[in-house]
C-alpha positions in Angstrom: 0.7 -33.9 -10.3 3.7 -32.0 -10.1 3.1 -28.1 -9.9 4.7 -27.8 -13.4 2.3 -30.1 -15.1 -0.3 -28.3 -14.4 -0.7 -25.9 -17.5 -3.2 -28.0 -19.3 -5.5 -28.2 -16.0 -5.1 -24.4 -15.5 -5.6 -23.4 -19.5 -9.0 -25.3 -19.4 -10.1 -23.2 -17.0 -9.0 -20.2 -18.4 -11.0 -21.3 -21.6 -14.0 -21.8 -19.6 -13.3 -18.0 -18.4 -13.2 -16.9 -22.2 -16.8 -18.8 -23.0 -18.2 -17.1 -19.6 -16.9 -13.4 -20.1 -17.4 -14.0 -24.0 -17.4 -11.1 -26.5 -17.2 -9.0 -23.2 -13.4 -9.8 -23.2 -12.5 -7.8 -26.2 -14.0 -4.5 -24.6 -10.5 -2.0 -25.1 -9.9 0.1 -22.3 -12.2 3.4 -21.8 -10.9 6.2 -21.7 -12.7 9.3 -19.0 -15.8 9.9 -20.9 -17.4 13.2 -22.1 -18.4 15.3 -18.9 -21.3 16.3 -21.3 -22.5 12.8 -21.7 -23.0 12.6 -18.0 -24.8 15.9 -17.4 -28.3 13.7 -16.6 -26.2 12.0 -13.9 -24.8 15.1 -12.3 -28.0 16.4 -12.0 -30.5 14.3 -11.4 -32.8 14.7 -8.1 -32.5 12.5 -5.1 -35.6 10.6 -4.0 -34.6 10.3 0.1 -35.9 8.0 2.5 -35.8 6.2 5.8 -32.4 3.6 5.3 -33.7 1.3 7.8 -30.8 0.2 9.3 -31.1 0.6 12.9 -27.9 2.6 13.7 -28.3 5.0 10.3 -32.1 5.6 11.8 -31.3 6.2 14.7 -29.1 8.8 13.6 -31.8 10.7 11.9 -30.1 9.5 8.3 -31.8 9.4 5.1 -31.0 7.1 2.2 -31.3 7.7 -1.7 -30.5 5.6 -4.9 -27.9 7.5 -7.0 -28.3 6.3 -11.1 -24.7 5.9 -12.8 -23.4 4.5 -15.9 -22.9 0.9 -15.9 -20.0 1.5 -18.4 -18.6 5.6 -18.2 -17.5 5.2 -21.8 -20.7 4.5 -22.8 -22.7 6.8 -20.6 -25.8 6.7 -22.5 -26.4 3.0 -22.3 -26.9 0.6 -19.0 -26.9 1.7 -15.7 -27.3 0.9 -12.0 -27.2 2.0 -8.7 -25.4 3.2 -6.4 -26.6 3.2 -2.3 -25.7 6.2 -0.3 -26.6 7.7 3.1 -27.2 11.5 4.2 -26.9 13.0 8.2 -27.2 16.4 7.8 -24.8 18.7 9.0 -25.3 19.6 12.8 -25.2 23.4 12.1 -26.7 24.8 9.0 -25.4 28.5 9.1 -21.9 26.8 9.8 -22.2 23.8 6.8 -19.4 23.9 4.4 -20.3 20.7 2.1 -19.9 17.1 2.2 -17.7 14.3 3.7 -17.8 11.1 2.6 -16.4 8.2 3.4 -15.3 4.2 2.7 -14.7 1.6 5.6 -12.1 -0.4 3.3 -12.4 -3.6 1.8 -12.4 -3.7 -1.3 -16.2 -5.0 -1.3 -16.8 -3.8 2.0 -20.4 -2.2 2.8 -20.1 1.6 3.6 -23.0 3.2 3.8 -22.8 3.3 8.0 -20.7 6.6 8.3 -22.2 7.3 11.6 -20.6 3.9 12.6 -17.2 4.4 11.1 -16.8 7.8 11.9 -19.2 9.8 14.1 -17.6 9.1 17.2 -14.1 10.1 16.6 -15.2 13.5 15.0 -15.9 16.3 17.1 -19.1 18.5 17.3 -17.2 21.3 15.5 -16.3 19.0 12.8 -19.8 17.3 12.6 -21.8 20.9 12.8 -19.8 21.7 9.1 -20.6 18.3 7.1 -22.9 16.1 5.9 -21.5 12.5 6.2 -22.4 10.6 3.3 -22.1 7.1 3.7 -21.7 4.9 0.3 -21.7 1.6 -0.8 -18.9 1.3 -3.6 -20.8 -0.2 -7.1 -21.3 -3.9 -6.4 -21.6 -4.1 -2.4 -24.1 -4.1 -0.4 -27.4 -2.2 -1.7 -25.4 -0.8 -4.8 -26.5 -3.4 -7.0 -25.0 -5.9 -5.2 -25.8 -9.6 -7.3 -26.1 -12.9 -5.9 -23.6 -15.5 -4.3 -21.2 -17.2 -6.8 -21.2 -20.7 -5.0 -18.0 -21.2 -3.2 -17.2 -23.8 -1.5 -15.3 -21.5 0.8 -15.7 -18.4 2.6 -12.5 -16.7 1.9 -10.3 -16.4 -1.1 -7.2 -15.5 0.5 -5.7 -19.0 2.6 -2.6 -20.1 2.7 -1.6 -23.2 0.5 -0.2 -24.8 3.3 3.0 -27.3 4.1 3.6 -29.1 1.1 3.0 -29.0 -3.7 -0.5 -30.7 -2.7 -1.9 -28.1 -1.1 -0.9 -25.7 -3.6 -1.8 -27.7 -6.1 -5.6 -27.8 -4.3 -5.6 -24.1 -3.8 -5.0 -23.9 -7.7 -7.9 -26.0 -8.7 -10.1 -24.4 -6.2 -9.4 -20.8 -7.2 -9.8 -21.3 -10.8 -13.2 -23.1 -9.8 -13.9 -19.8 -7.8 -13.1 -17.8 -10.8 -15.1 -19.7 -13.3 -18.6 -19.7 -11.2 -18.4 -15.8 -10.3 -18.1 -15.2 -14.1 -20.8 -18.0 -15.0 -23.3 -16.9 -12.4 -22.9 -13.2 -12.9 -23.4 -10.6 -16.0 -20.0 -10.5 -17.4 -21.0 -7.4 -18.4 -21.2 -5.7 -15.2 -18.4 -8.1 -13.5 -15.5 -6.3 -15.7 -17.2 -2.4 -14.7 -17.1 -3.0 -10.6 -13.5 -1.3 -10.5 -12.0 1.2 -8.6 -12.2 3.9 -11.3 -15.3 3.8 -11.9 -16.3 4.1 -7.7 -14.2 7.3 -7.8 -16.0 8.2 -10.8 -19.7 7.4 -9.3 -18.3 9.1 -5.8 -18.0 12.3 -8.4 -21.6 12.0 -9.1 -22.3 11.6 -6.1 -21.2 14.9 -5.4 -22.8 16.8 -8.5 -26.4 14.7 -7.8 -25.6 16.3 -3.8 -25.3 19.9 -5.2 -21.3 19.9 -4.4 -18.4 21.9 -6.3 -16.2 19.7 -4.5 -15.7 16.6 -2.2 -14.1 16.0 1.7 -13.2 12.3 2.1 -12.1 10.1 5.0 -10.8 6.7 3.5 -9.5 3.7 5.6 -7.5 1.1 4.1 -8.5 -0.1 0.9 -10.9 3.4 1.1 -7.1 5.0 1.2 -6.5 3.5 -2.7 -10.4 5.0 -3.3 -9.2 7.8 -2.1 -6.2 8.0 -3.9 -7.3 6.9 -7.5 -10.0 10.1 -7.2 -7.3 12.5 -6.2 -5.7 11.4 -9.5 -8.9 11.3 -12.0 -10.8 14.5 -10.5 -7.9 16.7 -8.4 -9.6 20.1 -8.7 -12.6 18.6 -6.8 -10.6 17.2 -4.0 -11.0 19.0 -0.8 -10.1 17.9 2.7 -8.9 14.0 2.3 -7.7 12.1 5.3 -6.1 8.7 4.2 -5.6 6.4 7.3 -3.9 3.3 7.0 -2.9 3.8 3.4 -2.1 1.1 0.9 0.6 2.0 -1.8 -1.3 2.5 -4.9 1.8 0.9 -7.0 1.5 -2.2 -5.2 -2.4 -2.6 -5.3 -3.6 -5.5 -5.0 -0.8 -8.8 -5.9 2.0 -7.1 -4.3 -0.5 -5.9 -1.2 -1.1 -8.7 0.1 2.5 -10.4 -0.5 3.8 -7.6 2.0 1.1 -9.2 4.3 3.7 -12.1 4.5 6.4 -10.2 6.4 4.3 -7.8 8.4 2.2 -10.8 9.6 5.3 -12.5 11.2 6.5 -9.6 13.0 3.1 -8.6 14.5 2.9 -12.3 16.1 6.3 -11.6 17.6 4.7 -8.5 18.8 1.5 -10.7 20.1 4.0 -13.2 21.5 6.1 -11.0 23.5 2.8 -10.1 25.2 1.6 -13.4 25.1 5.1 -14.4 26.8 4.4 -12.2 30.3 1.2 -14.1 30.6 2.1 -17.5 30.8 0.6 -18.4 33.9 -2.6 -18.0 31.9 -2.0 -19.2 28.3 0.6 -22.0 28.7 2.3 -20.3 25.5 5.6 -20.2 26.6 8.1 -17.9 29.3 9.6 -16.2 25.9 8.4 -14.7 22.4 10.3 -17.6 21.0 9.0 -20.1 23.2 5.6 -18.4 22.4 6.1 -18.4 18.3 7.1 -22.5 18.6 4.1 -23.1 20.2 2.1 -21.2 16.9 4.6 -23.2 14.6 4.0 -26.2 16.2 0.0 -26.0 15.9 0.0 -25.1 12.1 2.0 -28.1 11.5 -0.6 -30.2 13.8 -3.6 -28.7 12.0 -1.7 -29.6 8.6 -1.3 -33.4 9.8 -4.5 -33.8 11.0 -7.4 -31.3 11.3 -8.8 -29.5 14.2 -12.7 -29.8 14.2 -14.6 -26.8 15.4 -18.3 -26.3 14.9 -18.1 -28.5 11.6 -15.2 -26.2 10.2 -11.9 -28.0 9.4 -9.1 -25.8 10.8 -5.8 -26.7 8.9 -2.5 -25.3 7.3 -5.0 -23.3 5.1 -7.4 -21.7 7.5 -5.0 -21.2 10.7 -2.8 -18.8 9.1 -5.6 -16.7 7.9 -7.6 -16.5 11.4 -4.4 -15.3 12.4 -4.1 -12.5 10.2 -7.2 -11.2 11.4 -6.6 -11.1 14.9 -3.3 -9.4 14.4 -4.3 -6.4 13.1 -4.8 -4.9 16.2 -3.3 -5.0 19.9 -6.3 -4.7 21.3 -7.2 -8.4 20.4 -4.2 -9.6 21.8 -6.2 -11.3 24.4 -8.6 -12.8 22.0 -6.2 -14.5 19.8 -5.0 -15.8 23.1 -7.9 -17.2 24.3 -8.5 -18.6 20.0 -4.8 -20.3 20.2 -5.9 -21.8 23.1 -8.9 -23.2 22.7 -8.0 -24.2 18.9 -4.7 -26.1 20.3 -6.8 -27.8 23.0 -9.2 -29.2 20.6 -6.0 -30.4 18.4 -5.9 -34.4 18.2 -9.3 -34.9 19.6 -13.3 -35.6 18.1 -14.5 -32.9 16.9 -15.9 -29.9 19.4 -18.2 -27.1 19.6 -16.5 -23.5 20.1 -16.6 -22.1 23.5 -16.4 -18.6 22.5 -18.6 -16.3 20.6 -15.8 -15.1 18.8 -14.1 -18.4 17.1 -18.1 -19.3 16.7 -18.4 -16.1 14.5 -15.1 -17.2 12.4 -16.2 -20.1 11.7 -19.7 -19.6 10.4 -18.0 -16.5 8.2 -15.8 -19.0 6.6 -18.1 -22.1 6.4 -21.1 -20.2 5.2 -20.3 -16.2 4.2 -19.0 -15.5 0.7 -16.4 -12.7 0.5 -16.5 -12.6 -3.5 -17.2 -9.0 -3.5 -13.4 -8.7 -2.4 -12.5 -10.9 -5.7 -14.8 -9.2 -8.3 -13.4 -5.7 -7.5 -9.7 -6.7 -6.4 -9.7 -9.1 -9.7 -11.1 -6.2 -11.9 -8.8 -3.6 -11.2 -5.5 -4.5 -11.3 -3.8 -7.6 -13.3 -2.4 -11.3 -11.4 0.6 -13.5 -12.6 -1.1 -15.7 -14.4 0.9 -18.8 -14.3 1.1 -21.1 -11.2 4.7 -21.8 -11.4 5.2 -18.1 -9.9 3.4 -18.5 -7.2 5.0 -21.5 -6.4 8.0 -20.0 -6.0 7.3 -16.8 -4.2 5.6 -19.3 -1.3 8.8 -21.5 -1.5 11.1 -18.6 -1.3 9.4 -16.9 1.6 9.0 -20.1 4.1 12.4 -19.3 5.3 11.7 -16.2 7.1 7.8 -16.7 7.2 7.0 -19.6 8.6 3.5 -18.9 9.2 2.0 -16.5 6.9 4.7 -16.4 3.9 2.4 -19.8 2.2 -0.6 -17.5 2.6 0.4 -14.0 1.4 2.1 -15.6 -1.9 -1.0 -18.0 -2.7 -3.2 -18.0 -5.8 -6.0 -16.5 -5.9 -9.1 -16.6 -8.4 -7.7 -13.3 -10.0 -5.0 -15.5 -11.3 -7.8 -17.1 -13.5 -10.0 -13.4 -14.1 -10.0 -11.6 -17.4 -7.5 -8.9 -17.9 -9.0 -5.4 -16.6 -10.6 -3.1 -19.3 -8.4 -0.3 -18.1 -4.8 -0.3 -16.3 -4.2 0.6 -12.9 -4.1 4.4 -12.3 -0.9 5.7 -11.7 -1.1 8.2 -8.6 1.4 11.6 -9.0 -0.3 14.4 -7.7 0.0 17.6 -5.5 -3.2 17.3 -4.1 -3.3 18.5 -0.1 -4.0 15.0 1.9 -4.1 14.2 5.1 -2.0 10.7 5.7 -2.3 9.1 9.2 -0.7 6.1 9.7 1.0 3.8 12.8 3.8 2.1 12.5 3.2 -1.4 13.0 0.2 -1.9 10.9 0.3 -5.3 9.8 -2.4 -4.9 7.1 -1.1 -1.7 5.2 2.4 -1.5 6.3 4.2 1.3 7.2 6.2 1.6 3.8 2.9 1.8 2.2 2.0 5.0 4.0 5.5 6.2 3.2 5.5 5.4 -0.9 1.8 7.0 -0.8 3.4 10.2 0.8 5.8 10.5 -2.0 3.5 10.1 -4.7 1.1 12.7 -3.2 3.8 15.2 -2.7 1.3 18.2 -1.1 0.2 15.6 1.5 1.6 15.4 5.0 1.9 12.3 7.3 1.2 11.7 11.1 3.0 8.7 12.0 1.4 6.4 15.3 4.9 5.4 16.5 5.4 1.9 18.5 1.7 0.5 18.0 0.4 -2.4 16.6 -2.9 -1.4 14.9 -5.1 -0.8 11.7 -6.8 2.1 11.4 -5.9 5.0 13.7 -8.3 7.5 13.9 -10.1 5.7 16.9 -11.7 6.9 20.2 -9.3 6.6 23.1 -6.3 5.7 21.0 -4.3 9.1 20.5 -5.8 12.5 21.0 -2.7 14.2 19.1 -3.3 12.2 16.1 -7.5 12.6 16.2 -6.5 16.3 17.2 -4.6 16.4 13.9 -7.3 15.0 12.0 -9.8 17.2 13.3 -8.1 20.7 12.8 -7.8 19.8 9.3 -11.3 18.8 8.4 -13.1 22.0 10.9 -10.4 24.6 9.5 -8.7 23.0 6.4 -5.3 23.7 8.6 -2.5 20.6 7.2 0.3 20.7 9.7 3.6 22.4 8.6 5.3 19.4 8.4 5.0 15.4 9.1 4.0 14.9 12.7 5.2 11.9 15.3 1.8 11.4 17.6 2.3 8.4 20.5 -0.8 6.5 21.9 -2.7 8.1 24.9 -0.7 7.8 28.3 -3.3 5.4 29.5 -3.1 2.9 27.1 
């Protein structure tokens, strides 16, 4: 079935969409409700408690259920909850407010600040703020629902070497579509947006007491981040963006910049890859190295590579890649995966020798990552028509090889109802905090730089000649956690953008 003739496949499914979402589809976008309506909500009294969660315990925190509207246009009808954690600033006399904080995602669980960030601040910083730890509307303990039935892990594969692939990945993510919106409440599906996280982090801060809110975002927490500068700006304090994603090219266009940046961090890998070849068998040169990888997706896409039950192919290989890139400190662990995967290529099927390919594996062949889709899917429209896709992936195989089939697949947001609201648009003079490094395969450098325009009172630290996601890290660059600590302790923004390098003993 050519790719073209596959409108009347792809319009049933989109009817079966309608009949799940139902009258829910003709919901108009809301505009910021009444801050009257939501007075209860601002207000309302915290009921803390042990979070029992071993690492948030044994950091003396505290965990409460925040109520928020399910829908802010209609504040005074359903609601849910949102899960957040408290540890108490270190020095009372010396507390200035609140910090809170996302780990990325979108649909990623955030309520372990202590995890994400307690380590890299210092005891200056931590005697002045509460970290508040929160898991975004729909994740985790805030109201998270059940599964939606899969059949796979991950949404985001490539569609591999040839049209029936694609065509596979098509059916597949409209199937992925249709069951999230069949097994969940409609209802609450369309509300788990951006907007309206920004909007409960707000209450957030009037149920804590707050005039205003300090934030450290990562990632997709740099969009968060972002979209609240833009909706509340007068009670934006200290924000510190790492790894930022450019809010005018959230989510589609995100992940088809993946595509690029993807290839040139495995040159990266295989130029280190390349002065170990005594030990990995790659290849004497990056080129030699990258033939290798190119060879292997094309043997996974002839016959599959059996590991631990999972079927490693021209779908999945690309992706376990992507991960493993995202930071040079793994370079020795996608190593030691391309190794053992290529081994296994051609032969009966095998059991992984490492823990880490064992973890992949079980994530993809058992986990559900559908949080990603019913946030990602909600906030910001797809191209709706195969045929586009199609082409991007086409287009890009020239010059990526390897990932360019991935970062221009369909996805299930292809087949999701349109948002109820648009995309914010982010223009604002809000002081922020950008840290960034330069070869970040997952939020690319020009994203950092497009974020900095729009925010035009921000100021960026640039992480020059490092491959890695997510820079405000123990042991990675004291002049860039320096940076990041002056400005949350004394509210002190450099004078101007700032060049940091990795520490010398990297």
């Amino acid at each position: 079935m050519p790719v073209r003739r596959m409108a009347l496949l792809v319009n049933l499914f989109r009817l079966a969409v309608v009949v799940a979402t139902g009258a829910v589809l003709v919901t108009g976008a809301g505009s910021d409700a009444d801050p009257s309506g939501l007075a209860r909500f601002h207000h309302q009294r915290l009921a803390w408690k042990p979070c029992g969660i071993d690492d948030l315990d044994a950091a003396g925190a505290e965990c409460a259920d925040v109520l928020v509207p399910l829908d802010y246009t209609k504040p005074h009808d359903r609601t849910m909850t949102v899960a957040i954690s408290r540890i108490t600033a270190g020095n009372s006399a010396q507390r200035r407010g609140v910090l809170v904080s996302n780990p990325g995602g979108p649909g990623a669980e955030g309520l372990d600040s202590v995890g994400l960030i307690g380590d890299v601040l210092t005891p200056e910083v931590l005697a002045r703020y509460d970290l508040i730890g929160m898991d975004p509307r729909g994740v985790g303990r805030s109201d998270r629902g059940g599964r939606c039935g899969w059949p796979v892990g991950e949404m985001i594969r490539s569609s591999g070497h040839g049209p029936s692939g694609f065509r596979h990945d098509t059916v597949e993510s409209a199937g992925m579509a249709v069951t999230c919106l069949n097994t969940g409440d409609p209802a609450v599906l369309r509300q788990l947006t951006t907007r309206n996280t920004a909007r409960d982090m707000d209450v957030v801060r009037g149920a804590l007491g707050e005039r205003t809110l300090n934030y450290y975002g990562v990632s997709y927490g740099t969009y968060l981040g972002a979209v609240y500068t833009q909706m509340f700006p007068a009670r934006s304090d200290r924000m510190v963006f790492d790894s930022s994603i450019d809010p005018d090219r959230y989510w589609e266009a995100m992940v088809q910049d993946w595509g690029p940046a993807d290839e040139a961090a495995l040159d990266d890998w295989a130029g280190w890859a390349a002065s170990r070849d005594d030990v990995y068998h790659f290849g004497a040169t990056p080129a030699q190295v990258r033939t290798t990888v190119e060879d292997l997706l094309r043997t996974a896409g002839r016959q599959p590579i059996v590991i631990d039950d999972f079927l490693i192919d021209d779908h999945w290989l690309p992706f376990i890649l992507h991960n493993y890139l995202s930071n040079f400190r793994s370079n020795a662990a996608l190593a030691d995966l391309v190794r053992e995967v290529a081994d296994d290529a051609g032969r009966p099927p095998a059991t992984a020798r490492t823990p880490r390919l064992a973890a992949v594996l079980e994530a993809l062949r058992t986990g559900e990552n559908s949080a990603l889709a019913q946030i990602a899917c909600a906030d910001a429209p797809a191209p709706a028509e195969p045929e586009w896709y199609w082409h991007n992936i086409e287009a890009a195989r020239t010059t990526q090889p390897i990932f360019g089939a991935m970062a221009n697949n369909i996805q299930p947001c292809a087949f999701w109802p349109r948002p109820v609201e648009t995309p914010t648009r982010v223009r604002n003079s809000v002081p922020v905090l950008l840290v960034q490094s330069t070869g970040d395969p997952r939020t690319p450098y020009p994203h950092a730089l497009a974020l900095h325009r729009a925010l035009s009172g921000s100021r960026l630290v640039t992480l020059r000649n490092i491959r890695i996601h997510m820079t405000f890290r123990t042991d990675l660059s004291a002049c860039l956690n320096g940076t990041v600590n002056t400005y949350l302790g004394a509210g002190v923004l450099p004078a101007g953008d700032r060049t940091c390098d990795v520490n010398a003993t990297m």
